[in-house]
C-alpha positions as CSV (number, residue, x, y, z in Angstrom):
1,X,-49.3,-3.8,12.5
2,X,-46.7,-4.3,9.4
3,X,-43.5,-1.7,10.2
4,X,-41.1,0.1,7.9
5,X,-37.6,-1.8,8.6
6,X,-34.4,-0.4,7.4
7,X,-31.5,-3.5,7.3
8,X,-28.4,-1.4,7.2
9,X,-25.5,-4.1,8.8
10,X,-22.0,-4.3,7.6
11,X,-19.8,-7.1,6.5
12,X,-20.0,-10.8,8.6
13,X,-15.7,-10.3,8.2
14,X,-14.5,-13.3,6.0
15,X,-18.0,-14.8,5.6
16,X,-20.5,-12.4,4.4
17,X,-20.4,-8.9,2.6
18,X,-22.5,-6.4,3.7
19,X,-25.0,-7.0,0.5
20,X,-25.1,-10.8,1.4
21,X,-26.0,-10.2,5.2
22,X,-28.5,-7.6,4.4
23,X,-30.3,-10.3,1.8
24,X,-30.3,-13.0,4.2
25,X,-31.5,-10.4,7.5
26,X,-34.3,-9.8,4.9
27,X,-35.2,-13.3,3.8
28,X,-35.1,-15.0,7.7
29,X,-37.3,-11.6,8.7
30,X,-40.0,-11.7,5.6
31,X,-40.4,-14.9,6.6
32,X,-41.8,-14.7,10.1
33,X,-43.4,-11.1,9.7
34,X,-44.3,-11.0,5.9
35,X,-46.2,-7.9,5.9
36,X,-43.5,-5.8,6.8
37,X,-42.2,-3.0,4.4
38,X,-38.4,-4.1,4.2
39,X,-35.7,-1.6,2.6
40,X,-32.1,-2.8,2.4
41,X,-28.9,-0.6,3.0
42,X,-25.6,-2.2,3.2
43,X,-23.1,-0.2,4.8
44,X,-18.8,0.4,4.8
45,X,-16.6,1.9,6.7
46,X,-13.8,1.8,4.7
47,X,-12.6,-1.6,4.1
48,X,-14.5,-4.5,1.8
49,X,-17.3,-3.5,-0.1
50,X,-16.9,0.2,0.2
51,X,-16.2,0.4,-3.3
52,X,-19.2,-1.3,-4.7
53,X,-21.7,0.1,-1.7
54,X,-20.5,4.2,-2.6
55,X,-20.8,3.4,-6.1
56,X,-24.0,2.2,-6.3
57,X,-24.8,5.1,-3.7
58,X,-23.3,7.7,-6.4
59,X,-24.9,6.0,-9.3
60,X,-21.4,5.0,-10.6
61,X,-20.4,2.8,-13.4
62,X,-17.7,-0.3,-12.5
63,X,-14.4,0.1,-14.8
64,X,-12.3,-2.3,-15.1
65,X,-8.4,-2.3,-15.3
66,X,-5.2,-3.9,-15.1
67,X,-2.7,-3.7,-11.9
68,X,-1.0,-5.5,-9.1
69,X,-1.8,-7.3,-5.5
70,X,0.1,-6.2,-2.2
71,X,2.8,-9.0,-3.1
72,X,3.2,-7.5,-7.4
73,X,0.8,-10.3,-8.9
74,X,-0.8,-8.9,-12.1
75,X,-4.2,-8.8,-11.1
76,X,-7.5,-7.1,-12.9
77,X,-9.6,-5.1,-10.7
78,X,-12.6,-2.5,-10.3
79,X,-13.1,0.9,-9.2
80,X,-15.9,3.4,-10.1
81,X,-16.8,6.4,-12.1
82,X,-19.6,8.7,-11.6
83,X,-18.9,10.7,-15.1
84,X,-21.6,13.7,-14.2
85,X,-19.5,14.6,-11.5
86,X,-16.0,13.3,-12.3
87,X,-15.9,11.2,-9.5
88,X,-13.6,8.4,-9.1
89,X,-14.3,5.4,-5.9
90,X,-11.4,3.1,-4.9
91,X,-11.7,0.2,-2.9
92,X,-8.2,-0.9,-1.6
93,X,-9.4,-4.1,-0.5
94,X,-9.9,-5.6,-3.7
95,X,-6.5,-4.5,-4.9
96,X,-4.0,-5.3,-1.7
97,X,-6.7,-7.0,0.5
98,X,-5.4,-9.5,2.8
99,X,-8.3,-11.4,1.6
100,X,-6.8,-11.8,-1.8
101,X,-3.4,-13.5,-1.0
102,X,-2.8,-16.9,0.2
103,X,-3.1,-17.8,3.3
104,X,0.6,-17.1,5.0
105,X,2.1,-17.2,1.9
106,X,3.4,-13.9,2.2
107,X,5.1,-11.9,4.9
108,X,4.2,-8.2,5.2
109,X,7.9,-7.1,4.4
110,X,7.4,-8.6,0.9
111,X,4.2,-6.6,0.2
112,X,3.3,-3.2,-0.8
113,X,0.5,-0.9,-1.6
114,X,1.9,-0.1,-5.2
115,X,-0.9,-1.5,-6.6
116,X,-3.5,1.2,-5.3
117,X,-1.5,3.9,-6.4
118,X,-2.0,2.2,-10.4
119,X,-5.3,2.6,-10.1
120,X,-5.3,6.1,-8.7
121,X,-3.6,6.9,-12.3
122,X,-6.1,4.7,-14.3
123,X,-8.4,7.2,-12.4
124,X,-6.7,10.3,-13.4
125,X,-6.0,9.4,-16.7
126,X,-10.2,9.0,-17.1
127,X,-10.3,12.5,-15.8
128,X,-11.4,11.9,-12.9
129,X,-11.1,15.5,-10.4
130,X,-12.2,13.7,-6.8
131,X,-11.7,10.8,-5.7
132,X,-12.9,8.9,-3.2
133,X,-10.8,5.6,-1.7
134,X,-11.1,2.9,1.3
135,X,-8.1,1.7,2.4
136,X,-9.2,-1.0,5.3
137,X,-8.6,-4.4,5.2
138,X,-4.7,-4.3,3.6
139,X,-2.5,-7.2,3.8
140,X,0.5,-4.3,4.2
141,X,2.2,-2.1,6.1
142,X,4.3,0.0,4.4
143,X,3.4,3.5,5.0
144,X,1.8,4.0,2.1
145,X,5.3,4.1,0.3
146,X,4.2,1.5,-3.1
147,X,1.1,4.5,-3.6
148,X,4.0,7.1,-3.6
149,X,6.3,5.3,-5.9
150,X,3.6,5.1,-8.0
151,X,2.6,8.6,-8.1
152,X,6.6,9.2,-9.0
153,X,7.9,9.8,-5.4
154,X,11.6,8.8,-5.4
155,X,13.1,8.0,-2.5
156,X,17.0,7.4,-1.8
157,X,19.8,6.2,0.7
158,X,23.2,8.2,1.9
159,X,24.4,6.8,-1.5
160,X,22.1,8.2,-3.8
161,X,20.9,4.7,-4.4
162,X,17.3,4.5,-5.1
163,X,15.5,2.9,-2.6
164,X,12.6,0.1,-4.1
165,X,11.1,-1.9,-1.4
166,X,9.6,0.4,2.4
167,X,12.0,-2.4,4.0
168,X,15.0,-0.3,2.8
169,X,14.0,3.0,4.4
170,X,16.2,2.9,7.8
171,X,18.2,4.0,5.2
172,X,16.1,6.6,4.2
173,X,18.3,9.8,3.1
174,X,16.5,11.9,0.4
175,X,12.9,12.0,-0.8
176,X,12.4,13.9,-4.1
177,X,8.6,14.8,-5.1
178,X,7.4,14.0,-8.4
179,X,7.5,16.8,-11.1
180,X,3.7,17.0,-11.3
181,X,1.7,17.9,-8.7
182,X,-1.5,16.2,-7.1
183,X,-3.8,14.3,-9.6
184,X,-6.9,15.0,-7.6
185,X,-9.1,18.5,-6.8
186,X,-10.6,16.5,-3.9
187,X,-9.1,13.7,-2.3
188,X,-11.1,12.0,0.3
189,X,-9.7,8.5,2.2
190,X,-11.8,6.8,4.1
191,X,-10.4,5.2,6.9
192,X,-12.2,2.8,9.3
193,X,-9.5,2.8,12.1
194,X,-8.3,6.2,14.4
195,X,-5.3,4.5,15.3
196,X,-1.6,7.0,14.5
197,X,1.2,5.9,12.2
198,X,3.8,4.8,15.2
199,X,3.9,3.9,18.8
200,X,2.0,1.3,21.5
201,X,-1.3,2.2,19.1
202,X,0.3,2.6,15.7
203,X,-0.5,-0.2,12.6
204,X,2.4,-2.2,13.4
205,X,2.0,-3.1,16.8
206,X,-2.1,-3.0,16.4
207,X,-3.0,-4.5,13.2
208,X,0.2,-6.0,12.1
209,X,-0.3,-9.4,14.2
210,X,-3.5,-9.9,11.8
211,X,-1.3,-9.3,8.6
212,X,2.0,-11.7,9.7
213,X,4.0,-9.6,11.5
214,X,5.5,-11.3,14.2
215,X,6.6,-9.5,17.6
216,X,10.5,-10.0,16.8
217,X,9.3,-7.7,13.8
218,X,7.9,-5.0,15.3
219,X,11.4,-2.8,15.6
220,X,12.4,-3.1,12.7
221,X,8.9,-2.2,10.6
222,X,8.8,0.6,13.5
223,X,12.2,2.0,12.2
224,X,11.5,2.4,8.7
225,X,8.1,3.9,9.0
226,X,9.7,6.0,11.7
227,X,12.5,6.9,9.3
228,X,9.8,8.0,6.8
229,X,7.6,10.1,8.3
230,X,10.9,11.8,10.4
231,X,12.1,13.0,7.0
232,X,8.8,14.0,5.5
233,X,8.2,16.4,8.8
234,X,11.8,17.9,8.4
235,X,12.5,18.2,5.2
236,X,9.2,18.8,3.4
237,X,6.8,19.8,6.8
238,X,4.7,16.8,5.9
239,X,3.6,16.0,9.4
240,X,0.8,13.8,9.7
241,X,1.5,10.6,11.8
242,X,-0.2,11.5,14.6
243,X,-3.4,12.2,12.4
244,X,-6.5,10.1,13.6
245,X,-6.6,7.1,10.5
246,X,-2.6,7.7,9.9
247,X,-2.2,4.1,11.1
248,X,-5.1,2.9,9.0
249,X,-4.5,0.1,6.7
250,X,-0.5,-0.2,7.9
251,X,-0.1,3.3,7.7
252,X,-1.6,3.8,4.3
253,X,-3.7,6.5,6.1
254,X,-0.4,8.7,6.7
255,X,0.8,7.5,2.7
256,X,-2.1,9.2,1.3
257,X,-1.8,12.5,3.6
258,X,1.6,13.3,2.9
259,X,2.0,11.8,-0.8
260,X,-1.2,12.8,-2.2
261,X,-2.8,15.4,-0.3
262,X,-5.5,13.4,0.9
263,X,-8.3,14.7,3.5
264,X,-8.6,11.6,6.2
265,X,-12.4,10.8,7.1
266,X,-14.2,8.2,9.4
267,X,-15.4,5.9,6.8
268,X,-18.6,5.6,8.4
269,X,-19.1,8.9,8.2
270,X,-18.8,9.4,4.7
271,X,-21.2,6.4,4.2
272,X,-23.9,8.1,6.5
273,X,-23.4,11.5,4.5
274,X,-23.8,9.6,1.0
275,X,-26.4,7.4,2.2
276,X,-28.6,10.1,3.7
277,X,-28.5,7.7,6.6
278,X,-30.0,9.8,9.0
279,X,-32.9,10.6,7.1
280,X,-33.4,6.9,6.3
281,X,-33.6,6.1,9.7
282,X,-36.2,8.7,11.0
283,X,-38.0,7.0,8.0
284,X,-38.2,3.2,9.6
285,X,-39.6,2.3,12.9
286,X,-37.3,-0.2,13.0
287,X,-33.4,-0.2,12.1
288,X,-31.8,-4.0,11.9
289,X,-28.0,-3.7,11.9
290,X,-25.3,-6.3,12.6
291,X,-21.5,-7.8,12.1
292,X,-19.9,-10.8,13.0
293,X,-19.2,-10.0,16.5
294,X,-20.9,-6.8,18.2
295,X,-18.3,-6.2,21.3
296,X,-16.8,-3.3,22.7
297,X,-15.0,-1.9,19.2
298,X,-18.4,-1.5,17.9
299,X,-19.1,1.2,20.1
300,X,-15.9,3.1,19.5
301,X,-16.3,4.4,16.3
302,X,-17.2,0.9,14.4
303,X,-20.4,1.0,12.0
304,X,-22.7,-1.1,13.5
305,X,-22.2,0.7,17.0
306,X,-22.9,4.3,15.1
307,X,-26.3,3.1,13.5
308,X,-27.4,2.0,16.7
309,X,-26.2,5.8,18.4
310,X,-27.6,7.6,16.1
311,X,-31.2,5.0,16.4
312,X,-31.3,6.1,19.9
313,X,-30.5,10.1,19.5
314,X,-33.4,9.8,16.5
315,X,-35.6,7.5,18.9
316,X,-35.9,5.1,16.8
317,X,-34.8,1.3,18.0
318,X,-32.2,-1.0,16.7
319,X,-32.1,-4.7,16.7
320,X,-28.4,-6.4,16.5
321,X,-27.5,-9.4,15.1
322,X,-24.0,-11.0,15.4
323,X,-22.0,-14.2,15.5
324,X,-21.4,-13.2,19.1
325,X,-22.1,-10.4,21.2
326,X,-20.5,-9.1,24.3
327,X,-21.9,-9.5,27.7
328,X,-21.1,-5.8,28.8
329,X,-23.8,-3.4,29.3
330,X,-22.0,-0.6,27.6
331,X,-21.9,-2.8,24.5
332,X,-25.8,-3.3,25.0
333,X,-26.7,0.2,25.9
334,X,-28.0,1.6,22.1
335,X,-29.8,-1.4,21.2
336,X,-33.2,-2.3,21.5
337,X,-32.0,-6.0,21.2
338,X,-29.3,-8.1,20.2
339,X,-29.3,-11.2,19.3
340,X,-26.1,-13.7,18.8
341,X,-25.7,-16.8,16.6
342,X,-23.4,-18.7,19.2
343,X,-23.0,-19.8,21.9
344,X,-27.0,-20.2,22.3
345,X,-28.7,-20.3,18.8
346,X,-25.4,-22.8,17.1
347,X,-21.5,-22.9,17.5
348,X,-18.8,-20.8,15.5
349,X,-18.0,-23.1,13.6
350,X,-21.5,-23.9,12.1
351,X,-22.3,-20.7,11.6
352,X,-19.3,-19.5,9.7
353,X,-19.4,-23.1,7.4
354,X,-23.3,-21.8,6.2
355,X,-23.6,-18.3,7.3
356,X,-26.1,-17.7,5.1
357,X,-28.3,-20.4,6.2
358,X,-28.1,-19.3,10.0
359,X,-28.4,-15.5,9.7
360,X,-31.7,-16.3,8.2
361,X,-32.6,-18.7,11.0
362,X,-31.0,-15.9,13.3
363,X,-33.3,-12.7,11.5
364,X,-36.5,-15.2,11.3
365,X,-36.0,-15.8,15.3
366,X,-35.6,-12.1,15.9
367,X,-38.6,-11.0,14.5
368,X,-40.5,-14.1,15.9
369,X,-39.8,-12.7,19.3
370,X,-39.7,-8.8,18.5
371,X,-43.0,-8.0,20.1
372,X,-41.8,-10.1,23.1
373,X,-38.9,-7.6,23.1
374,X,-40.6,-4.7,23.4
């Protein structure tokens, strides 16, 4: 009998976008069970492709406009506006992205998230009263300090001297609040970690291996955000780096608390809500979701991992596909299936030179074998 499939995966990281992945689980699948009623919903938590998937979710037009990278490169960019409901959608990624430097060209203590905050005024400036941003995926890790310059934040050392790059605040003396207060009504940052601004778990120590930060770095960066949100708390009773997400996107999660009022959110969550996933799912009697590698962070708090919770609480199954998947039964637990590209079906490095070409082969052998399955 043909079934109702819902394809809701997110990105393959630094092969395939969410869209892509969904397209090719669709083509390898039509292919082997052609009768099936397919309906494709790409999903973010935060990080790349949030900004076109919640746009396209709100029925938002793309703007274009002018601004810089994490390292000051004049860049143009996208965001979104939803004019009905003055609704503006941010996707950091495409602005301060580690994805759109050079390969270890740059070191985090040269970048910034200055470059966001630019856009959050093109926003305004349209009139937009919410706002809506995901901040995963940054090549930074500076606290969020470029989106606060940017908003007009000054910040200062014992000297009065103006302080111009998040490197300089050990020195940290005086912060001074811009004149006019927040841009937005509503505020809403997505964030697709939980991880707090400092410590063993903060963004330094965490992510900041993935971004260049090397461990001879770690005291220093530690200092300076440490010096920042000490200050906040006791001179303005911003306190919000132990907030679940603070650490998000090198502590851009904490920026956007304490400089622009920002309400923190699970990204996924905010996807599910905009999406009407829920409903969706107790639509399908099958759910197809998938990543590059379904291990034990998918099923602590990661996207693919909450599709396939919520299949089972809805009773409706879930078929995973991944580069690789973990061996541990928790992992396994809320699927109906998983299947894995390598080591079995082709090796890493195959699949991630045509990824398109072997998710296909990957989706056409799952649904070969889904009866088999169940």
């Amino acid at each position: 009998m043909p079934l109702d499939v819902l394809i809701v995966p997110d990105k393959f990281k630094g092969t395939l976008t969410a869209a892509a992945a969904a397209a090719a689980m669709a083509r390898g699948w039509q292919q082997a069970r052609p009768e099936d009623r397919l309906q494709l919903l790409p999903m973010s938590d935060g990080g790349d492709g949030f900004g076109e998937i919640l746009g396209q979710l709100l029925g938002s037009e793309e703007q274009g406009t002018k601004t810089v990278d994490a390292a000051h490169r004049s860049i143009e960019t996208c965001w979104w506006w939803h004019s009905a409901t003055q609704t503006a959608v941010i996707e950091s990624a495409r602005i301060i992205g580690l994805a759109q430097l050079p390969p270890a060209k740059f070191h985090p203590f040269e970048l910034d998230t200055e470059g966001v905050g630019l856009v959050l005024q093109a926003a305004a400036q349209q009139g937009a009263r919410r706002c809506l941003v995901g901040i995963g995926g940054s090549a930074t890790n500076d606290g969020g300090f470029g989106v606060a310059k940017a908003l007009g934040w000054q910040f200062f050392n014992s000297h009065g001297e103006r302080i111009l790059r998040w490197t300089e605040l050990h020195t940290l003396s005086q912060v001074r609040p811009p004149e006019r207060g927040e841009s937005f009504e509503e505020l809403t940052v997505a964030v697709d970690v939980q991880n707090p601004l400092l410590g063993p778990r903060g963004c330094t120590r965490v992510y900041g291996p993935q971004k260049g930060l090397r461990a001879g770095d770690f005291e220093f960066a530690e200092r300076c955000l440490e010096s920042l949100s000490s200050l906040l708390a006791r001179e303005l009773h911003l306190e919000h780096a132990a907030d679940a997400g603070a650490g998000a996107a090198g502590g851009l999660g904490f920026g956007f608390a304490c400089f622009a009022g920002a309400k923190l959110v699970p990204g996924f969550d905010l996807f599910a809500r905009h999406a009407g996933l829920a409903e969706q799912i107790r639509k399908a009697e099958l759910v197809i979701t998938g990543e590059g590698s379904i291990d034990e962070s998918s099923i602590m708090g990661k996207g693919v991992g909450e599709v396939a919770s919520l299949c089972r609480q809805l009773g409706v199954p879930c078929l995973g596909l991944a580069g690789v998947v973990s061996a541990m039964a928790e992992v396994k637990k809320p699927f109906a299936a998983l299947h894995a590209l390598a080591p079995d079906f082709t090796s890493v490095e195959l699949a991630k030179t045509e990824p398109t070409l072997w998710l296909e082969r990957l989706a056409n052998h799952a649904a070969r074998n889904w009866r088999v399955k169940t």
